[in-house]
Structures are given as C-alpha cells and as structure tokens.
N, C-alpha and C positions, 0 to 999 in steps of 0.2 A: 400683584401685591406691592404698595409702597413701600421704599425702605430709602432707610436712613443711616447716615454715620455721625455718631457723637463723637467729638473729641473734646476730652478733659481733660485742663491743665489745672494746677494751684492756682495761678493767677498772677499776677504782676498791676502795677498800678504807673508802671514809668512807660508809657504808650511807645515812645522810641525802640525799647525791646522788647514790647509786644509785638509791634509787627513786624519785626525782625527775626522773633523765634516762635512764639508758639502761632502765631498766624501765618508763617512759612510754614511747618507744619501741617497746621490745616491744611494749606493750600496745595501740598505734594501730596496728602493723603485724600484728599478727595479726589486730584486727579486722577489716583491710581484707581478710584472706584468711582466713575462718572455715572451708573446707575444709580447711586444713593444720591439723595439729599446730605448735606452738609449744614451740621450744627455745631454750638462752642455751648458750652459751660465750665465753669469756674467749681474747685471745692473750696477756696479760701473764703468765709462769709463778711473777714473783714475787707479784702481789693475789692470783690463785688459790692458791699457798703459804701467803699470810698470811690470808687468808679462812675455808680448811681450818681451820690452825693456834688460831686468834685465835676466831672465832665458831662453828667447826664446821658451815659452810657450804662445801658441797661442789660448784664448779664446773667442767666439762671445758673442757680444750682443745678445738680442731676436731679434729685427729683424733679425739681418745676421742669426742667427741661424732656424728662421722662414722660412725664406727665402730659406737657404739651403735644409731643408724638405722636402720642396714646390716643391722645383728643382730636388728633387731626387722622387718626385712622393709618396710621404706619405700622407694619406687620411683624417689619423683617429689622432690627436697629441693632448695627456693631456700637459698640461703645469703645475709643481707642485712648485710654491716659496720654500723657507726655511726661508721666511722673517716671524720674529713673529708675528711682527702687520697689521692690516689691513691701514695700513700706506701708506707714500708719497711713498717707493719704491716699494709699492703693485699698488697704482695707476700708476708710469712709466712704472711698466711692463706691467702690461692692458693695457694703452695708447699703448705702441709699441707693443704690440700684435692683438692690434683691426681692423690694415690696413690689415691684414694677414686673417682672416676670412673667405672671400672668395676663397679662394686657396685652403683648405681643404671642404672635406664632412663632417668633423664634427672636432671641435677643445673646448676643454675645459681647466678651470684654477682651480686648486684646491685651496684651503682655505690654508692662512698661518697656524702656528702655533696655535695664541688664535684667535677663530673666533665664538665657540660656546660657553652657560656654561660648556659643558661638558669637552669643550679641557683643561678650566683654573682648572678642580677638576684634570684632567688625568696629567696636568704639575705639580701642585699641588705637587700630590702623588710621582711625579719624582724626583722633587727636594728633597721630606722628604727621598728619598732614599739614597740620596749623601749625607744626614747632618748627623752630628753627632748625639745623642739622647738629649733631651731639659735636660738645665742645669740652674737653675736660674741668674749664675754670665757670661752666654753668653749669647751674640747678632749675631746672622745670618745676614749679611747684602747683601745685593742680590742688585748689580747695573747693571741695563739695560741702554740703549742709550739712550733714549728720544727722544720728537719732540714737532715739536711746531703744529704738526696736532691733532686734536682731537683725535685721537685714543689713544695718552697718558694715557688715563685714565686708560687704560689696566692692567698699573702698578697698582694704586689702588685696583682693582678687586682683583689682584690676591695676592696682598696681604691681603685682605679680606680672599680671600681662605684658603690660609693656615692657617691663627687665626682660621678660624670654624675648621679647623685641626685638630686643636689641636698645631701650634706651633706658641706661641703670641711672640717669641722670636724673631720668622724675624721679618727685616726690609726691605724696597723695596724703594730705590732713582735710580736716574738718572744721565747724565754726561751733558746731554743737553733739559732735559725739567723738570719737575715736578713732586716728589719732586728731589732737587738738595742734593748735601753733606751739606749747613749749615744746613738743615731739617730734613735731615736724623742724623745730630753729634743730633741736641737738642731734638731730640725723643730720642735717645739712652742714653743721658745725665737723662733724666724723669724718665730713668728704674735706681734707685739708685744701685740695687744691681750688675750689669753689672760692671764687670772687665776685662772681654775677649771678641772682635770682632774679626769673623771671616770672610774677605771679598771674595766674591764668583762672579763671573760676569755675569751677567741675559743675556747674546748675544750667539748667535749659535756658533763663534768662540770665542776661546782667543787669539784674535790681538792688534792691537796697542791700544784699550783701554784701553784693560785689561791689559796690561803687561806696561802703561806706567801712564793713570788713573785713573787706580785702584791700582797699586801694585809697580808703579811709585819711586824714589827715591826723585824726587823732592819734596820740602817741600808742593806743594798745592797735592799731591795724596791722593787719599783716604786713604791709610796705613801711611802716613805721618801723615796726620789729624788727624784720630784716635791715633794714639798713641803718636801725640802729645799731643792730649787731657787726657792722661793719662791711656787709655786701653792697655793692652796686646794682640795684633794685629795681624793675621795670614792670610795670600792670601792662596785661591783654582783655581788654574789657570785652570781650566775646563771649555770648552764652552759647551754648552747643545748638542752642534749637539754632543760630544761624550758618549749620554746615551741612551743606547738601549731604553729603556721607552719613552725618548721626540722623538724619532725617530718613533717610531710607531703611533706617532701622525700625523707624515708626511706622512707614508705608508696606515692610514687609509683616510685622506684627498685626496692623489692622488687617489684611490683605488673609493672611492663617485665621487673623479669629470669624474672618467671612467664607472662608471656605473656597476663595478664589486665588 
C-alpha cells in the first residue's frame, strides 16, 4: 500500500524562513518516516495566492493536496500541522481533511506543537537552549500570535513552564490575543531591576510579525515600545521551526499519529 505524509503549515511568503522552518521541518519529519512519500500544503489561501502570483510557486491547499493522494492511489496518509496550538488553523485543517476520509484505508492527523504537558516541558527546555544564561537586569520576552479561540491560554502554560524552570525572567505576550504588549511592558515594568529586553518571536517562522511587530521600526513595535519605555532592547529573529529540539517534537507527533 502507498502511503504518504502531509505536512501543513499556515504558510509564510518570506522564502528565507521558509526554508529555514517549516521546510526543516518537513525535512526531519520525513526522515523519521522514509517509507512515506513526502508532501507540503499551506492553510493560508492568501501566502498560497501571493506565492503562485509573486514567485511562481505553486502550493495546494489540504484539500487539493488530499485529493491529489487520493488520485494517485495512496492508501495509508499522516497528515502532520506545524501549527502550535490546537487552534482555529488546527480546526480548518480538520475541517478540510474530514470530506477526504473515505478515499483512504486509513488517514491520520498528528498533534500540533503544544498538545500534551509533555510537549510544553520539551518546548520549554528548547527555548532555554537559544536564551542566554538568567541575569537579573534581563527580561526574555517571547511573542506568539494569539487568538481569540480558547486555546490562547497555551501562552500561559508555558509560560508557567519555564518559571518551574527555573527561568522567572521570561515573559510570554501576544500580537492578537492575551496577554497583549501594554501587559506584557507593566509586568516587565514590576521586575525593577530589568535594564535589558531581549525580544524573541514564539511563531514557527520569522515573517511579517516578527520582522515588522516585533522588531518593527514603527513607533507601536514591540522594540519601539520597549525601548521607548526606557530598556535596552535587542530582537532574535528566529522562528522555532529553526531548532532542532522543537522540531523533534513534530517528528515525534507525526511518528504517534502513524503508529510507528
């Protein structure tokens, strides 16, 4: 029986951290499964529009990508996100994967990013690897997307996490859900001793948030903020898809949803 592994990201449209995160990604997750065929699709309809358009790169949706599969006679297809949270893009891709079901003898979806307690100690431990060593006059500040879906609280957690760490110097805010940058400035404002923020981007790429709000020149960016607020201010434009460590969290989630 043919089989296959899908891996679906959102998407990006800055090709420098494409293949630096979610095409690293692919490339450890297929490793780990060198029986499958190896695929990409995108849920974002607008990078896949501007992709086509702009570079002449040509990526499906899940469906079309399902579909193709299906068309070419593959039996057996994981399907692996790269999406962190168990979020609104976790549920479209389910949704456009669930009409496809029947076409296969067997199809599975692997776990995003945080799905277990275990996965949020194993990112945890990822992140402490990229930071510098704790210093009392720095603040780690770590910004993720956000949502307005419940699964937001993610953030929280894992920022929980690394305090049992051992590193009470992160922070963990958002761009579009909870907490935001005034909450994330007046916690960091509470630690008196804090003189230096270093801003880091909690997203599998560093794309347009990261590079315009987080690290942004306009005066509402994170880096603006900060160091308008008087900190000495530093951007880490690393998206997570490029750490071997958060990456074997993807290799071992597709790896459970294949039964190997």
């Amino acid at each position: 029986m043919k089989k296959a592994l899908l891996t679906v990201s959102f998407g990006t449209s800055h090709l420098d951290t494409l293949d630096k995160t979610i095409a690293a990604i692919e490339r450890d997750v297929a490793a780990a499964m060198p029986g499958r065929e190896a695929r990409r699709a995108f849920t974002s309809g607008m990078i896949i529009k501007k992709l086509r358009e702009r570079d002449g790169i040509v990526i499906p949706n899940v469906s079309e990508a399902l579909a193709s599969l299906a068309g070419e006679g593959f039996g057996d297809v994981v399907i692996q996100p790269t999406h962190i949270l168990n979020g609104e893009e976790f549920e479209k891709l389910r949704g456009m994967a669930q009409p496809y079901e029947t076409r296969f003898k067997r199809m599975a979806i692997g776990a995003p990013l945080l799905t277990e307690v275990g996965d949020y100690r194993d990112l945890a431990s990822a992140l402490i690897e990229e930071m510098p060593p704790l210093r009392a006059d720095t603040a780690i500040v770590w910004m993720g997307h956000g949502t307005d879906h419940h699964s937001n609280s993610v953030y929280a957690m894992l920022e929980y996490m690394m305090h049992d760490c051992g590193r009470t110097d992160v922070f963990i805010g958002t761009v579009e859900g909870y907490p935001g940058i005034e909450e994330v400035l007046r916690r960091v404002k509470g630690s008196a001793d804090v003189k230096n923020v270093l801003l880091c981007p909690l997203m599998i790429v560093a794309g347009d948030h990261a590079r315009n709000d987080l690290a942004g020149s306009e005066p509402d960016s994170w880096l603006s903020r900060f160091s308008a607020g008087g900190y000495r201010t530093a951007c880490r434009l690393a998206g997570l898809g490029e750490s071997a460590a958060v990456r074997r969290i993807f290799v071992r989630h597709a790896l459970t949803a294949a039964g190997e």
